[in-house]
C-alpha positions as CSV (number, residue, x, y, z in Angstrom):
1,X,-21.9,-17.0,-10.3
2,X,-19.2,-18.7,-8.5
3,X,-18.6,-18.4,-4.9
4,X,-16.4,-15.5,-3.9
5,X,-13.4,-16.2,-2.8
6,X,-12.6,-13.6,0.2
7,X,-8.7,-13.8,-0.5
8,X,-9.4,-11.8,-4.0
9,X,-11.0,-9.1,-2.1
10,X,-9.3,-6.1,-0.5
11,X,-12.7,-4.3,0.6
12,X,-14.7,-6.5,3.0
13,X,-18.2,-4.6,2.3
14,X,-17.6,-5.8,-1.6
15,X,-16.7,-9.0,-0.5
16,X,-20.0,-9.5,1.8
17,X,-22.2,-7.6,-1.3
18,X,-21.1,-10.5,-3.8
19,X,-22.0,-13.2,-1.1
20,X,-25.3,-12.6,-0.7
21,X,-25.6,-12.0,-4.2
22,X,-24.2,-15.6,-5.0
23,X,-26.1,-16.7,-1.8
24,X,-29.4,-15.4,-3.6
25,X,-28.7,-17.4,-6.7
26,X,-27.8,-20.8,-4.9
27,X,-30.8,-20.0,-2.8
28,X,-33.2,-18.0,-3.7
29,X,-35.2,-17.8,-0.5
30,X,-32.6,-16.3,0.9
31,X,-32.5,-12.5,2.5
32,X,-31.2,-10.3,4.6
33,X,-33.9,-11.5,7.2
34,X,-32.4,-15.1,6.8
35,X,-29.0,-14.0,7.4
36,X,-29.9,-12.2,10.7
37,X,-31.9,-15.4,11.7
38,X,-29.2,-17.5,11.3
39,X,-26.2,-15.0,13.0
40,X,-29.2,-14.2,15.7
41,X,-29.0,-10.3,15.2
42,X,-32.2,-8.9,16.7
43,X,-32.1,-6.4,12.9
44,X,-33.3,-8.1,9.8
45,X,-31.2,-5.9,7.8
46,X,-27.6,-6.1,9.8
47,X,-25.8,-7.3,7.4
48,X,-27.8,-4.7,4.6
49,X,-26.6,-1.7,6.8
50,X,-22.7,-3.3,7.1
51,X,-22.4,-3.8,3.5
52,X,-23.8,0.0,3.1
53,X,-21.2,1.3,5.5
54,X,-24.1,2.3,8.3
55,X,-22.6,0.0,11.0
56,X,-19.2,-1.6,11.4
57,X,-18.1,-5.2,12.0
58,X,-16.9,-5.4,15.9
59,X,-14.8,-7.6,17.9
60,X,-18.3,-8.6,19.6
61,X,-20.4,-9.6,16.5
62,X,-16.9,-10.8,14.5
63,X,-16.9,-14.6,15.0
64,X,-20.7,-14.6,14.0
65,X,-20.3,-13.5,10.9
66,X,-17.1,-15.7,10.6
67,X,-19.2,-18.7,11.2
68,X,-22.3,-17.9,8.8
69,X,-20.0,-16.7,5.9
70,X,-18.5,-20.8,6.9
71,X,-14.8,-19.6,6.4
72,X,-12.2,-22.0,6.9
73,X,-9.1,-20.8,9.4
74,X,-6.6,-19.3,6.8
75,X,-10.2,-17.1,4.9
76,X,-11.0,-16.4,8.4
77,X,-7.6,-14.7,9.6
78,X,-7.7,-13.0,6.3
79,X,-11.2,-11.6,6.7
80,X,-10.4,-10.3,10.2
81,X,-7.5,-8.4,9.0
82,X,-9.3,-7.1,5.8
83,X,-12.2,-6.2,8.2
84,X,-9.7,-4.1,10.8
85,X,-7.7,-2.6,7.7
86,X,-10.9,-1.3,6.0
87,X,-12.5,0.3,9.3
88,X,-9.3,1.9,10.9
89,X,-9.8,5.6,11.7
90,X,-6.2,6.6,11.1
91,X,-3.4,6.7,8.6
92,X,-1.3,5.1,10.9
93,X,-3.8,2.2,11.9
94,X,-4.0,1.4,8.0
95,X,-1.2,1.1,7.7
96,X,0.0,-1.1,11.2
97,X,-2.8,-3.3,9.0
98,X,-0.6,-3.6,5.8
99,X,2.1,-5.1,7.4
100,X,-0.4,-7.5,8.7
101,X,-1.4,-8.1,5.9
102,X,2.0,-8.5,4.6
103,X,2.9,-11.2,7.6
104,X,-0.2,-13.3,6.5
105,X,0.5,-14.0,3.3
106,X,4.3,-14.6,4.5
107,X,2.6,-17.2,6.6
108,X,0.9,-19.2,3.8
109,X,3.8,-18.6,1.7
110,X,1.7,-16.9,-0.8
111,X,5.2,-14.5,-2.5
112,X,3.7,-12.4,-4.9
113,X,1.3,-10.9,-2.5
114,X,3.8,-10.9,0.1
115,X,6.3,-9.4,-2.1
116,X,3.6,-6.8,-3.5
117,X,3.0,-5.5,-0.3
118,X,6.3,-5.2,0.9
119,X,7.1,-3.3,-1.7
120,X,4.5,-1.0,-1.0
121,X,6.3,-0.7,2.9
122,X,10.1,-0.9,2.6
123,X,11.3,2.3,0.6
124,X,14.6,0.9,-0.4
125,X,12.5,-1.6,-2.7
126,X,11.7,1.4,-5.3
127,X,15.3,2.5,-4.6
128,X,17.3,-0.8,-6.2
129,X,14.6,-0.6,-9.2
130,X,15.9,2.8,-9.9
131,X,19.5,2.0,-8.9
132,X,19.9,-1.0,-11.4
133,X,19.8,1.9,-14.3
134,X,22.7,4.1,-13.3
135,X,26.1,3.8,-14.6
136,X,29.0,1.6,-12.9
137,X,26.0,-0.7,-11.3
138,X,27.0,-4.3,-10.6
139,X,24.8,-6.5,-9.1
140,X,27.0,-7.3,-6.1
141,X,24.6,-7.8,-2.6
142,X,27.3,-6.0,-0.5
143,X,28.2,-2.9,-2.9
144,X,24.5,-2.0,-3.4
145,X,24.5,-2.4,0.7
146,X,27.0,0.2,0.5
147,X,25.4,2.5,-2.3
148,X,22.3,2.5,-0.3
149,X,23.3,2.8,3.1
150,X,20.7,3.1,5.9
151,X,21.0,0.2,7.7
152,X,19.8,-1.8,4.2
153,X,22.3,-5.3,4.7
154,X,23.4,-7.4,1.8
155,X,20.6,-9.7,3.4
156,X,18.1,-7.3,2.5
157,X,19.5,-6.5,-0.6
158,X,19.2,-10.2,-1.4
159,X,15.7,-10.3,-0.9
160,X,14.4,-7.2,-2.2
161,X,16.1,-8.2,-5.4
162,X,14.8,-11.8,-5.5
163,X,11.3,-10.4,-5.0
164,X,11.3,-8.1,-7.4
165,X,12.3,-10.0,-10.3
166,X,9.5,-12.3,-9.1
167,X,7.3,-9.2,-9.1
168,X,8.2,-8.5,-12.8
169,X,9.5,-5.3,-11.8
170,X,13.3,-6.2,-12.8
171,X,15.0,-9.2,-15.2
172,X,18.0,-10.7,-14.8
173,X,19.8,-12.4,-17.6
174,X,21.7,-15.6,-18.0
175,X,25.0,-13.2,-16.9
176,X,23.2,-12.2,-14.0
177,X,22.8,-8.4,-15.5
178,X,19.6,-7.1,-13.7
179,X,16.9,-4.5,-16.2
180,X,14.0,-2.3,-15.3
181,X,10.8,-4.4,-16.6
182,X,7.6,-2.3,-16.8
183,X,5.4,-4.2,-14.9
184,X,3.0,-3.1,-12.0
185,X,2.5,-3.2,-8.3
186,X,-1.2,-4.4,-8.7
187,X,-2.6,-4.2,-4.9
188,X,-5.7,-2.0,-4.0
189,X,-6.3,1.8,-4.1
190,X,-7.0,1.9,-0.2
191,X,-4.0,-0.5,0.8
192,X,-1.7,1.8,-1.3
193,X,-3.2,4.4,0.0
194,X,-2.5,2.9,3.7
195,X,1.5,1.6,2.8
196,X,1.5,5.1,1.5
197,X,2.1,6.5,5.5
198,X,5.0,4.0,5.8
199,X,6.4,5.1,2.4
200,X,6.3,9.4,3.2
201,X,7.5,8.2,7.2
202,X,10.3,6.8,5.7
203,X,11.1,9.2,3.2
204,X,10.7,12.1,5.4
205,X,13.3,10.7,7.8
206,X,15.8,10.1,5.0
207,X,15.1,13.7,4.4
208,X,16.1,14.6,7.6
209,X,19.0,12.5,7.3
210,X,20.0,14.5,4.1
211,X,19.3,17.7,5.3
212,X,22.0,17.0,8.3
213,X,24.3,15.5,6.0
214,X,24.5,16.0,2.5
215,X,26.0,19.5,1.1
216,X,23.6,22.4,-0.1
217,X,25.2,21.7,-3.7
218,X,24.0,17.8,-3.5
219,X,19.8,18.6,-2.4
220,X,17.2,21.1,-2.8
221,X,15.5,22.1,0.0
222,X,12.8,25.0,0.5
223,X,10.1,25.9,1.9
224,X,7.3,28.5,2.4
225,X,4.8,29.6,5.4
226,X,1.5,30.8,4.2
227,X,-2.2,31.6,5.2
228,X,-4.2,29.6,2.9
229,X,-8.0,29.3,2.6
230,X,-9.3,25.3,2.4
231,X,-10.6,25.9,-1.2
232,X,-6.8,27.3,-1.9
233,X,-5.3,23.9,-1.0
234,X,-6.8,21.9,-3.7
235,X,-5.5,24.4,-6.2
236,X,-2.2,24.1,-4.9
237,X,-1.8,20.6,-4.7
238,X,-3.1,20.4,-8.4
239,X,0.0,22.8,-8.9
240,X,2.2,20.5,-7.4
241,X,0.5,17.1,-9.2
242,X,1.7,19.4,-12.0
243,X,4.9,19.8,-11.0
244,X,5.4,16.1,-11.0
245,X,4.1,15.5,-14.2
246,X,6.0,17.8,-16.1
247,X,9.7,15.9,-13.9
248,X,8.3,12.8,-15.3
249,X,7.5,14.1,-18.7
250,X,10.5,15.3,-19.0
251,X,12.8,12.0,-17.7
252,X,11.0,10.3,-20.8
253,X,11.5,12.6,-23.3
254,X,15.5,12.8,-22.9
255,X,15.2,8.6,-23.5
256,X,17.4,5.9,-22.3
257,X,20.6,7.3,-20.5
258,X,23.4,6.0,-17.6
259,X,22.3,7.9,-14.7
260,X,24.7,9.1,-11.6
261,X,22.7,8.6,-8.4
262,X,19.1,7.8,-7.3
263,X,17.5,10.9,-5.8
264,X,14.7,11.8,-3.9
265,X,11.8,14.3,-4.8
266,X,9.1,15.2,-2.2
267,X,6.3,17.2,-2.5
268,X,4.7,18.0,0.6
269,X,1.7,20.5,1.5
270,X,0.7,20.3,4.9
271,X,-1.1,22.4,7.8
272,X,0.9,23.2,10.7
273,X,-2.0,24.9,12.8
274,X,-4.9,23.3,14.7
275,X,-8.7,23.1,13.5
276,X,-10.7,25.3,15.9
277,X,-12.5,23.5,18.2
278,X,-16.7,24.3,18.0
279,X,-17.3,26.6,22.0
Protein backbone atom coordinates (compact mmCIF):
# COMPACT_ATOMS: atom_id res chain seq x y z
CA UNK A 1 0.00 0.00 0.00
CA UNK A 2 1.21 3.31 -1.08
CA UNK A 3 0.97 6.33 0.98
CA UNK A 4 -2.22 8.22 0.61
CA UNK A 5 -2.14 11.06 -0.96
CA UNK A 6 -4.69 13.62 1.04
CA UNK A 7 -5.33 15.68 -2.30
CA UNK A 8 -7.37 12.46 -3.77
CA UNK A 9 -9.58 12.57 -0.72
CA UNK A 10 -12.76 14.57 -0.31
CA UNK A 11 -13.64 12.93 3.22
CA UNK A 12 -10.94 13.63 5.81
CA UNK A 13 -12.10 10.59 8.25
CA UNK A 14 -11.32 8.25 4.98
CA UNK A 15 -8.25 9.93 4.44
CA UNK A 16 -6.99 9.53 8.23
CA UNK A 17 -8.57 5.61 8.13
CA UNK A 18 -6.10 4.75 5.05
CA UNK A 19 -3.16 6.38 6.95
CA UNK A 20 -2.99 4.41 9.77
CA UNK A 21 -3.67 1.62 7.73
CA UNK A 22 -0.55 2.29 5.50
CA UNK A 23 1.14 3.49 8.77
CA UNK A 24 0.48 -0.12 10.13
CA UNK A 25 2.08 -1.80 7.20
CA UNK A 26 5.34 0.43 7.06
CA UNK A 27 5.30 -0.01 10.74
CA UNK A 28 3.82 -2.48 12.31
CA UNK A 29 4.25 -1.40 15.90
CA UNK A 30 2.27 1.15 15.27
CA UNK A 31 -1.33 2.08 17.07
CA UNK A 32 -3.59 4.30 17.99
CA UNK A 33 -1.63 4.51 21.42
CA UNK A 34 1.50 5.55 19.35
CA UNK A 35 -0.30 8.10 17.50
CA UNK A 36 -1.64 9.80 20.73
CA UNK A 37 2.01 9.57 22.21
CA UNK A 38 3.40 11.27 19.50
CA UNK A 39 0.47 14.22 19.00
CA UNK A 40 0.50 14.18 23.09
CA UNK A 41 -3.39 13.58 23.48
CA UNK A 42 -3.93 12.40 27.02
CA UNK A 43 -6.68 9.50 24.94
CA UNK A 44 -4.96 6.49 23.35
CA UNK A 45 -7.70 6.22 20.97
CA UNK A 46 -8.11 10.11 19.73
CA UNK A 47 -7.44 9.62 16.56
CA UNK A 48 -9.78 5.97 16.72
CA UNK A 49 -12.84 8.14 17.86
CA UNK A 50 -12.06 11.02 14.97
CA UNK A 51 -11.88 8.62 12.22
CA UNK A 52 -15.31 7.07 13.74
CA UNK A 53 -17.01 10.37 13.76
CA UNK A 54 -17.11 10.48 17.86
CA UNK A 55 -15.04 13.72 18.09
CA UNK A 56 -14.15 16.45 15.68
CA UNK A 57 -10.89 17.96 14.50
CA UNK A 58 -10.73 21.65 16.25
CA UNK A 59 -8.91 24.75 15.63
CA UNK A 60 -7.06 23.77 18.99
CA UNK A 61 -5.85 20.15 18.31
CA UNK A 62 -5.58 21.15 14.15
CA UNK A 63 -1.80 21.90 13.78
CA UNK A 64 -1.05 18.65 15.84
CA UNK A 65 -2.36 16.44 13.68
CA UNK A 66 -1.00 18.52 10.75
CA UNK A 67 2.42 17.90 12.09
CA UNK A 68 2.21 14.06 12.80
CA UNK A 69 0.36 13.30 9.49
CA UNK A 70 4.10 15.43 8.23
CA UNK A 71 2.05 17.36 5.45
CA UNK A 72 3.90 19.69 3.47
CA UNK A 73 2.24 23.49 3.20
CA UNK A 74 0.04 23.06 -0.07
CA UNK A 75 -1.45 19.03 1.75
CA UNK A 76 -1.77 21.02 4.75
CA UNK A 77 -4.05 23.99 3.43
CA UNK A 78 -5.92 21.33 1.69
CA UNK A 79 -6.53 19.18 4.80
CA UNK A 80 -7.71 22.20 6.74
CA UNK A 81 -10.27 23.03 4.26
CA UNK A 82 -11.33 19.34 3.66
CA UNK A 83 -11.46 19.07 7.57
CA UNK A 84 -13.90 22.47 7.91
CA UNK A 85 -15.90 21.38 4.76
CA UNK A 86 -16.60 17.86 6.14
CA UNK A 87 -17.61 19.13 9.78
CA UNK A 88 -19.75 22.25 8.89
CA UNK A 89 -23.19 22.18 10.51
CA UNK A 90 -24.99 23.99 7.83
CA UNK A 91 -25.93 23.99 4.09
CA UNK A 92 -24.59 27.21 3.82
CA UNK A 93 -21.13 26.63 5.73
CA UNK A 94 -20.58 23.69 3.09
CA UNK A 95 -20.93 25.33 0.77
CA UNK A 96 -18.89 28.91 1.82
CA UNK A 97 -16.25 25.68 1.91
CA UNK A 98 -16.58 24.77 -1.82
CA UNK A 99 -15.68 27.84 -2.99
CA UNK A 100 -12.65 27.41 -0.87
CA UNK A 101 -12.06 24.75 -2.05
CA UNK A 102 -12.50 26.05 -5.49
CA UNK A 103 -9.82 29.12 -4.73
CA UNK A 104 -7.20 26.52 -3.63
CA UNK A 105 -6.94 24.63 -6.42
CA UNK A 106 -7.01 28.07 -8.45
CA UNK A 107 -3.98 28.80 -6.38
CA UNK A 108 -1.83 25.75 -7.40
CA UNK A 109 -3.22 26.07 -10.78
CA UNK A 110 -4.59 22.63 -10.61
CA UNK A 111 -7.79 23.51 -13.75
CA UNK A 112 -9.66 20.51 -13.79
CA UNK A 113 -10.47 20.54 -10.18
CA UNK A 114 -10.83 24.16 -10.21
CA UNK A 115 -12.95 23.99 -13.22
CA UNK A 116 -15.07 20.97 -11.71
CA UNK A 117 -15.96 22.78 -8.82
CA UNK A 118 -16.87 25.88 -10.36
CA UNK A 119 -19.07 24.23 -12.28
CA UNK A 120 -20.75 22.87 -9.45
CA UNK A 121 -21.18 26.94 -8.14
CA UNK A 122 -21.80 29.18 -11.13
CA UNK A 123 -25.25 28.19 -12.64
CA UNK A 124 -24.74 29.81 -15.94
CA UNK A 125 -21.98 26.91 -16.50
CA UNK A 126 -24.86 24.17 -17.06
CA UNK A 127 -26.68 27.01 -18.91
CA UNK A 128 -24.04 27.40 -22.10
CA UNK A 129 -23.82 23.37 -22.10
CA UNK A 130 -27.40 23.39 -22.85
CA UNK A 131 -27.33 26.59 -24.92
CA UNK A 132 -24.75 25.28 -27.45
CA UNK A 133 -27.68 22.81 -28.81
CA UNK A 134 -30.42 25.26 -29.76
CA UNK A 135 -30.96 26.59 -33.11
CA UNK A 136 -29.35 30.02 -34.46
CA UNK A 137 -26.28 29.40 -31.70
CA UNK A 138 -23.02 30.93 -32.72
CA UNK A 139 -20.28 30.83 -30.55
CA UNK A 140 -19.80 34.54 -30.36
CA UNK A 141 -18.54 35.61 -26.39
CA UNK A 142 -20.76 38.79 -26.57
CA UNK A 143 -24.11 37.36 -28.14
CA UNK A 144 -24.22 34.38 -25.60
CA UNK A 145 -23.53 37.52 -23.02
CA UNK A 146 -26.59 38.74 -24.43
CA UNK A 147 -28.71 35.39 -24.66
CA UNK A 148 -27.91 34.79 -21.03
CA UNK A 149 -28.18 38.00 -19.52
CA UNK A 150 -27.72 38.35 -15.68
CA UNK A 151 -24.85 40.12 -15.24
CA UNK A 152 -22.91 36.91 -17.21
CA UNK A 153 -20.01 39.26 -19.33
CA UNK A 154 -18.39 38.02 -22.52
CA UNK A 155 -15.39 37.60 -19.90
CA UNK A 156 -17.29 35.06 -18.26
CA UNK A 157 -18.55 33.58 -21.14
CA UNK A 158 -14.99 33.18 -22.21
CA UNK A 159 -14.07 31.27 -19.35
CA UNK A 160 -16.90 29.03 -18.65
CA UNK A 161 -16.50 27.95 -22.18
CA UNK A 162 -12.65 27.32 -22.10
CA UNK A 163 -13.30 25.30 -18.99
CA UNK A 164 -15.72 23.24 -20.09
CA UNK A 165 -14.25 21.92 -23.13
CA UNK A 166 -11.28 21.27 -20.78
CA UNK A 167 -13.81 19.49 -18.56
CA UNK A 168 -14.99 17.20 -21.53
CA UNK A 169 -18.34 18.58 -21.16
CA UNK A 170 -18.35 20.41 -24.72
CA UNK A 171 -15.88 20.03 -28.16
CA UNK A 172 -15.03 22.48 -30.33
CA UNK A 173 -14.01 21.75 -33.81
CA UNK A 174 -11.32 22.97 -36.09
CA UNK A 175 -14.28 25.83 -37.28
CA UNK A 176 -14.64 26.61 -33.85
CA UNK A 177 -18.38 24.95 -33.80
CA UNK A 178 -18.86 23.99 -30.00
CA UNK A 179 -20.99 20.12 -29.21
CA UNK A 180 -22.42 18.64 -26.13
CA UNK A 181 -19.76 15.72 -25.09
CA UNK A 182 -21.13 13.25 -22.51
CA UNK A 183 -18.68 13.39 -20.04
CA UNK A 184 -19.09 13.90 -16.18
CA UNK A 185 -18.57 16.26 -13.38
CA UNK A 186 -16.63 13.68 -11.18
CA UNK A 187 -16.32 15.52 -7.65
CA UNK A 188 -17.78 13.95 -4.41
CA UNK A 189 -21.32 13.09 -3.21
CA UNK A 190 -20.99 15.57 -0.12
CA UNK A 191 -19.22 18.53 -2.07
CA UNK A 192 -22.07 18.21 -4.68
CA UNK A 193 -24.27 17.98 -2.19
CA UNK A 194 -22.68 21.36 -0.56
CA UNK A 195 -22.33 23.40 -4.25
CA UNK A 196 -25.85 22.17 -4.41
CA UNK A 197 -27.05 25.29 -1.92
CA UNK A 198 -25.25 27.76 -4.27
CA UNK A 199 -26.80 26.02 -7.38
CA UNK A 200 -30.99 26.11 -5.88
CA UNK A 201 -29.82 30.06 -4.30
CA UNK A 202 -29.06 30.93 -7.58
CA UNK A 203 -31.77 29.37 -9.36
CA UNK A 204 -34.36 30.42 -7.00
CA UNK A 205 -33.41 34.12 -7.57
CA UNK A 206 -33.61 33.73 -11.32
CA UNK A 207 -36.94 32.46 -10.49
CA UNK A 208 -37.87 35.38 -8.93
CA UNK A 209 -36.42 37.31 -11.58
CA UNK A 210 -38.78 35.37 -14.04
CA UNK A 211 -41.75 35.53 -12.09
CA UNK A 212 -41.43 39.59 -12.17
CA UNK A 213 -40.57 39.55 -15.70
CA UNK A 214 -41.38 36.98 -18.05
CA UNK A 215 -45.17 36.64 -19.34
CA UNK A 216 -47.54 33.94 -17.82
CA UNK A 217 -47.50 32.29 -21.52
CA UNK A 218 -43.39 32.12 -21.31
CA UNK A 219 -43.23 30.03 -17.47
CA UNK A 220 -45.04 27.77 -15.31
CA UNK A 221 -45.52 28.63 -11.99
CA UNK A 222 -47.75 26.91 -9.15
CA UNK A 223 -47.92 26.11 -6.14
CA UNK A 224 -49.84 24.37 -3.25
CA UNK A 225 -50.18 24.86 0.78
CA UNK A 226 -50.74 21.63 2.59
CA UNK A 227 -50.63 19.86 6.02
CA UNK A 228 -48.42 17.03 5.61
CA UNK A 229 -47.31 14.27 8.06
CA UNK A 230 -43.14 13.72 8.04
CA UNK A 231 -43.70 10.04 6.71
CA UNK A 232 -45.91 11.97 3.75
CA UNK A 233 -42.85 13.92 2.60
CA UNK A 234 -40.80 11.09 1.47
CA UNK A 235 -43.60 9.95 -0.62
CA UNK A 236 -44.02 13.08 -2.21
CA UNK A 237 -40.64 13.84 -2.98
CA UNK A 238 -40.45 10.21 -4.61
CA UNK A 239 -43.40 11.73 -6.67
CA UNK A 240 -41.61 14.46 -7.78
CA UNK A 241 -37.99 12.33 -8.42
CA UNK A 242 -40.68 10.78 -10.65
CA UNK A 243 -41.68 13.68 -12.17
CA UNK A 244 -38.22 14.36 -13.25
CA UNK A 245 -37.56 11.15 -14.64
CA UNK A 246 -40.31 10.79 -16.78
CA UNK A 247 -39.12 15.11 -18.38
CA UNK A 248 -35.90 13.39 -18.93
CA UNK A 249 -37.22 10.22 -20.33
CA UNK A 250 -39.09 11.89 -22.47
CA UNK A 251 -36.27 14.72 -23.92
CA UNK A 252 -34.37 11.36 -25.01
CA UNK A 253 -36.96 9.62 -26.57
CA UNK A 254 -37.94 12.51 -29.12
CA UNK A 255 -33.87 12.31 -30.16
CA UNK A 256 -31.57 14.93 -31.52
CA UNK A 257 -33.57 18.19 -32.34
CA UNK A 258 -32.70 22.34 -32.69
CA UNK A 259 -34.09 23.57 -29.63
CA UNK A 260 -35.59 27.34 -28.97
CA UNK A 261 -34.45 28.48 -25.59
CA UNK A 262 -32.81 26.99 -22.39
CA UNK A 263 -35.39 26.72 -19.62
CA UNK A 264 -35.56 26.17 -16.15
CA UNK A 265 -37.48 23.34 -14.17
CA UNK A 266 -37.58 23.40 -10.28
CA UNK A 267 -38.94 21.15 -8.08
CA UNK A 268 -39.11 22.33 -4.70
CA UNK A 269 -40.84 20.80 -1.44
CA UNK A 270 -40.24 22.68 1.46
CA UNK A 271 -41.67 23.39 5.18
CA UNK A 272 -42.77 26.81 5.84
CA UNK A 273 -43.62 26.27 9.63
CA UNK A 274 -41.29 25.96 12.69
CA UNK A 275 -40.39 22.58 14.56
CA UNK A 276 -41.92 22.83 18.06
CA UNK A 277 -39.64 23.45 20.48
CA UNK A 278 -39.54 20.49 23.58
CA UNK A 279 -41.38 22.83 27.12
Amino acid sequence: MNRPDVLQYEDFRRYLKDWYRWMKEVHPGFSYRTFSKWAGFKSPNQLLLVVNGERNITSATMGIFTKVLKLNRREKRYFEILVNLNQADTPEAKANYVVEMANYFKKYKDNLKQSQYEYLIKWYYPVIRELVTTKQFRNDRRTISRTIGHNVSPLHVDDAIGKLIGMGLLTEDAGGCLKQADAIVTTGPETQAAASYFYHDQMMRLALDALRTQMPDERNFSAITMALRREDVQEIAQILNDCRRQILSYLESRGKVEDDHVYQLNLQLFRVTQERRAS
